[in-house]
N, C-alpha and C positions, 0 to 999 in steps of 0.2 A: 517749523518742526513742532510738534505735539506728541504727547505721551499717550497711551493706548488705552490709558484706565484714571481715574485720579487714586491717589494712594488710598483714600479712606475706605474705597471697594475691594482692595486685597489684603482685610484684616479677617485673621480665622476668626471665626461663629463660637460663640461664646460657649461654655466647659457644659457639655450635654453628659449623658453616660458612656455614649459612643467617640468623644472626644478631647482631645487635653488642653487645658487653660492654655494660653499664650496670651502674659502680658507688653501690648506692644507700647512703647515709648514716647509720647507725647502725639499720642494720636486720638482723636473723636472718638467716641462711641461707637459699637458696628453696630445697626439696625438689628431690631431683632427678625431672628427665620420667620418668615412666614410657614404655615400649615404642609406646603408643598413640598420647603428646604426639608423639613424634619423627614423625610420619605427618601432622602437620596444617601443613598449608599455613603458616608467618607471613604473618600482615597486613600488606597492602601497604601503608596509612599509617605504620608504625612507622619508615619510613625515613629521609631524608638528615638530616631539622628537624624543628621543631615549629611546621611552617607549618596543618597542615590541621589539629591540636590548637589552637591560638589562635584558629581558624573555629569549630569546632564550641565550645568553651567560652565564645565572644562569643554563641552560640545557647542555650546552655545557662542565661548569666548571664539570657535576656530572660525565658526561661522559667520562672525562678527568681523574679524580679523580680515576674513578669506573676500567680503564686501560682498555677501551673499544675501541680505538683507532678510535675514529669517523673522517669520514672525509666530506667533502665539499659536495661531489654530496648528500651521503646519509642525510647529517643535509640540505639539500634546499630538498629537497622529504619532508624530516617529518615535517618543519618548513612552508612549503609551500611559499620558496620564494627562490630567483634567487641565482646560483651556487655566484656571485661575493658579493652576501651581506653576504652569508655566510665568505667568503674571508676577506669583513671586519671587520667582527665579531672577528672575530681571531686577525687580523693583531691588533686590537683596544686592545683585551685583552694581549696582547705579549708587544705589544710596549707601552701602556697608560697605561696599568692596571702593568706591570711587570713582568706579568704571565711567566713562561718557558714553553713555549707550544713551539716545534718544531716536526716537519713533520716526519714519520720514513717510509721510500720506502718501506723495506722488510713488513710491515704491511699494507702499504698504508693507514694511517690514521697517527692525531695525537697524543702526549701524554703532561704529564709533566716529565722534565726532573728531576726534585726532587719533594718532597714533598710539597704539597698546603693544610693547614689547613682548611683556612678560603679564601673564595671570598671577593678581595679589599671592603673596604666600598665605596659607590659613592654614588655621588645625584641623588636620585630617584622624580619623578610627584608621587603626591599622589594618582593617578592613578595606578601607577605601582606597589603600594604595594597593593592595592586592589586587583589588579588580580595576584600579586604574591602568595596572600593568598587565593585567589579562585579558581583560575585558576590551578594552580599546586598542591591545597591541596584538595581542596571538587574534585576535578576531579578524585584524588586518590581513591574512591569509587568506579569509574567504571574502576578501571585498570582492563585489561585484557578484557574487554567486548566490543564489536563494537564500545560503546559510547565512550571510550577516548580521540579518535584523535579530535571527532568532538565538547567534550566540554572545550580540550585545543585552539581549535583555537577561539570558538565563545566565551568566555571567555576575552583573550586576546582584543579582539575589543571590546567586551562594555566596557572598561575603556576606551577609544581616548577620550581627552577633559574635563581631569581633570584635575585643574589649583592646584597651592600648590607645593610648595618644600621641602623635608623633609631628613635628612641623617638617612640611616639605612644597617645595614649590611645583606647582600642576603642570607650570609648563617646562622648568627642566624636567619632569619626571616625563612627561611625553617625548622630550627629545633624546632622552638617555637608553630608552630603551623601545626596540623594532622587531618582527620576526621577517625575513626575507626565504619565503620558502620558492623552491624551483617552481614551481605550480600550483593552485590548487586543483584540486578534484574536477572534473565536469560532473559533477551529480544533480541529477535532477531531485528539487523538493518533493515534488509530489509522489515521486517513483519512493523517495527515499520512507516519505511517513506512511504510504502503500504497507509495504516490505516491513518495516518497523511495527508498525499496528499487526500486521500478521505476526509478526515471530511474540510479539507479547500476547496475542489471542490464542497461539498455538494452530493458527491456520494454513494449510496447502494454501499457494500462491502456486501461479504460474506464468513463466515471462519469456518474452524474444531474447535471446544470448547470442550478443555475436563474439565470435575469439577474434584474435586481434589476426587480419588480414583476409579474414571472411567475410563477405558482403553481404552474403544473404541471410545469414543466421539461421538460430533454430530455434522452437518451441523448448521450454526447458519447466518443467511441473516438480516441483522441490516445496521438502516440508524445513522451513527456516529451525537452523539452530542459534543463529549468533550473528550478529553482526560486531565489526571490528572494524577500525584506522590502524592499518599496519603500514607504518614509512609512507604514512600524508596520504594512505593511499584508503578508500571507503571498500570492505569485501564483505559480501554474503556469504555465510557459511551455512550449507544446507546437504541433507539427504534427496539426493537425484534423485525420484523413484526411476526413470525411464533406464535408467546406470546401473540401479542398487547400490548406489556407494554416494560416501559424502564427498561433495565436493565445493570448493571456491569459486564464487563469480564475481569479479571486477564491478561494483554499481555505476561507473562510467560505461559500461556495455549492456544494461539492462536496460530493454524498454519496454514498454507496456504491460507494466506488472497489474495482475488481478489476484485479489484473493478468494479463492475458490470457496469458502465458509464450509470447509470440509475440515474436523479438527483430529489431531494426530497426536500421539506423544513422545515426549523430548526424552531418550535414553537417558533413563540418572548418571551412568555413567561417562554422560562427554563433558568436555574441556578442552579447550581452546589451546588454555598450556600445553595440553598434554597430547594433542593433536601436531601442533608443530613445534612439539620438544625438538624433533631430530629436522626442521625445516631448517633454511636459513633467514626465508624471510616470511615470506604469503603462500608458496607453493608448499603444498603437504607431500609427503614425503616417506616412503615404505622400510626405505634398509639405510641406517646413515652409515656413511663410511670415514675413516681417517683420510682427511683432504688437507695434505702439504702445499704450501706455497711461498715462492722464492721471493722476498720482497726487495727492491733495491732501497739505498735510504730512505730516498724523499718518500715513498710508498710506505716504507715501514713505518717512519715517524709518524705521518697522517691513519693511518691504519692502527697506530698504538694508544691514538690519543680518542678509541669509541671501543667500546664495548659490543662486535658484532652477532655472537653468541657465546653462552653460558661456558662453552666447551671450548673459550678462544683461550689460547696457548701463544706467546711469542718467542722466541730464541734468537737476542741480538747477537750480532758477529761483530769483531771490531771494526770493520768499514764502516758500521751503519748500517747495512743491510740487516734482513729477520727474516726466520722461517715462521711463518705462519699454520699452524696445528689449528682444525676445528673437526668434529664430528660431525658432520651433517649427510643428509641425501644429496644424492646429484640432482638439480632441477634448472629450470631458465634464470629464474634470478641468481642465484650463484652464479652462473657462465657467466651472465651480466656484467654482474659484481666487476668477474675477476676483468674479463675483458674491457672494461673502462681505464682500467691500469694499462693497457698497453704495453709498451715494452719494459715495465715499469715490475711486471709481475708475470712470474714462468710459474706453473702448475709440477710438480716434481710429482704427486702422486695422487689418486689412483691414477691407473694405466687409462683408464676408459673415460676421464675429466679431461688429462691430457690428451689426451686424439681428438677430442671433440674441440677443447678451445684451439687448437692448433688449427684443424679446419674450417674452420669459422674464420681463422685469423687470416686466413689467405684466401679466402673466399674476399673476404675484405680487401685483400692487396690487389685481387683480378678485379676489382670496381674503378682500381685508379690506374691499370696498366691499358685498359681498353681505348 
């Protein structure tokens, strides 16, 4: 076993204008910079704290853990910062923390040399447990999808500059807390920073739309107003020209987006709120109407305990059951909604909500009488 560096190479560079004294502990002298160091940029994480060093070595400890043998080049590639900070990430967990981390050649990464339960407790910026808990946990949603690299890193920076000191251990804070969402998104990255760089240039795009059960799709030429995550889900919000009307498009059915470099302007007066005030969910929506619904308990209790729109209303009965009151338009996600209840929830009014989930409902019962 051998170690990757000797300590006396990962001492920071002595107090320049661009950089802050750090006196290290019973260690040699650093060399001075040569003509060529003084030319390179400092790393921007080496600054206020050791907020985005406590992230990256709660990454380092799993990968250790997991016998994954990480080593220096690959943790600065995914960490997005210099081969030598990664160096003292390590040296910091070995030597301050106690860690048995040592170096294995035949592998060319690290390990531990025995067993690590728990990651040392240390004093964390109240900062660091914010983005320990969002950063690493709601990101978990988009594992596996383009989106992880980039909402582990913009994550980590919106905490810089939070004052507060608090002890907490890294790795009950990792196990205490998860997000488990039903899916994420199919979005593609490139489609999405396409679409994105348009709607902020104020440019026509135009993209293939397919609706859901349509094969072939269509051409669809829309001037972007908004994009939006309504319920996990990624939508374009834009003026159809081909329509004359604004409409929604799902970014899991958009493909081949271009931006036309043709530029347009965004009516002052649209908003997003104020577009589907009367929706229930994503689908916009013309006329809302008073939408009664009959909930039995277990329906009503689960349905009492979220907030589905502004205009929700519940009237418990002593069984446990509730009539459920909301103003919204008629659309697919409402019928949805309601029909996932099952026999769980009757539609009492409008006239025209109830005839549709009712056929619906038995369309569904001739799937299993066949």
């Amino acid at each position: 076993m051998s170690r990757i560096a000797p300590k006396a190479s990962l001492k920071p560079p002595p107090k320049t204008s661009r950089t802050r004294s750090v006196k290290p502990a019973k260690s040699p002298k650093s060399p001075k910079p040569s003509k060529s160091a003084k030319s390179v940029k400092p790393v921007k994480n080496h600054g206020r704290s050791a907020r985005l060093p406590m992230y990256r070595m709660l990454q380092i400890h799993d990968l250790l853990k997991e016998g994954k043998f990480p080593n220096c080049q690959a943790l600065s590639d995914d960490f997005e910062v210099s081969y030598k900070t990664v160096q003292r990430d390590i040296d910091f967990m070995r030597d301050q923390l106690q860690l048995p981390i040592e170096y294995n050649s035949a592998r060319r990464g690290f390990l531990y040399t025995r067993e690590v339960k728990n990651f040392p407790s240390v004093t964390l910026q109240e900062g660091e447990v914010v983005a320990l808990l969002v950063a690493q946990k709601a990101a978990e949603q988009y594992r596996g999808t383009p989106f992880e690299k980039l909402l582990n890193t913009a994550f980590t920076r919106l905490v810089e500059g939070l004052p507060s000191k608090v002890e907490v251990s890294l790795r009950d804070l990792s196990e205490a807390v998860s997000f488990r969402p039903p899916g994420p998104p199919a979005t593609d990255l490139k489609s999405f920073q396409t679409l994105s760089n348009a709607l902020m240039d104020l440019q026509e795009i135009s993209f293939q739309y397919c609706k859901p059960g349509d094969g072939s799709g269509s051409e669809r030429r829309v001037q972007p107003y908004h994009l939006g995550c309504i319920g996990g889900i990624w939508y374009l919000i834009g003026f159809d020209l081909a329509r004359n009307a604004i409409r929604t498009f799902a970014l899991a059915r958009i493909s081949d987006p271009k931006n036309l470099n043709r530029r347009f302007t965004r009516p002052k007066g649209f908003s997003l709120d104020n577009m589907l005030s009367d929706s229930f969910s994503a689908f916009e929506t013309q006329k809302a109407q008073q939408v009664r619904i009959l909930l039995d308990p277990l329906a009503a209790s689960l349905t009492g305990e979220r907030k589905w729109h502004p205009s929700q209303k519940m009237t418990f009965r002593k069984d446990g059951s509730a009539e459920l009151s909301i103003k919204v338009g008629l659309a697919p996600d409402l019928e949805a909604w309601i029909m996932a209840w099952g026999p769980r929830a009757k539609v009492l009014s409008p006239p025209a909500l109830k005839s549709r989930i009712s056929a619906a409902l038995q369309q569904a019962v001739m799937q299993y009488q066949k």
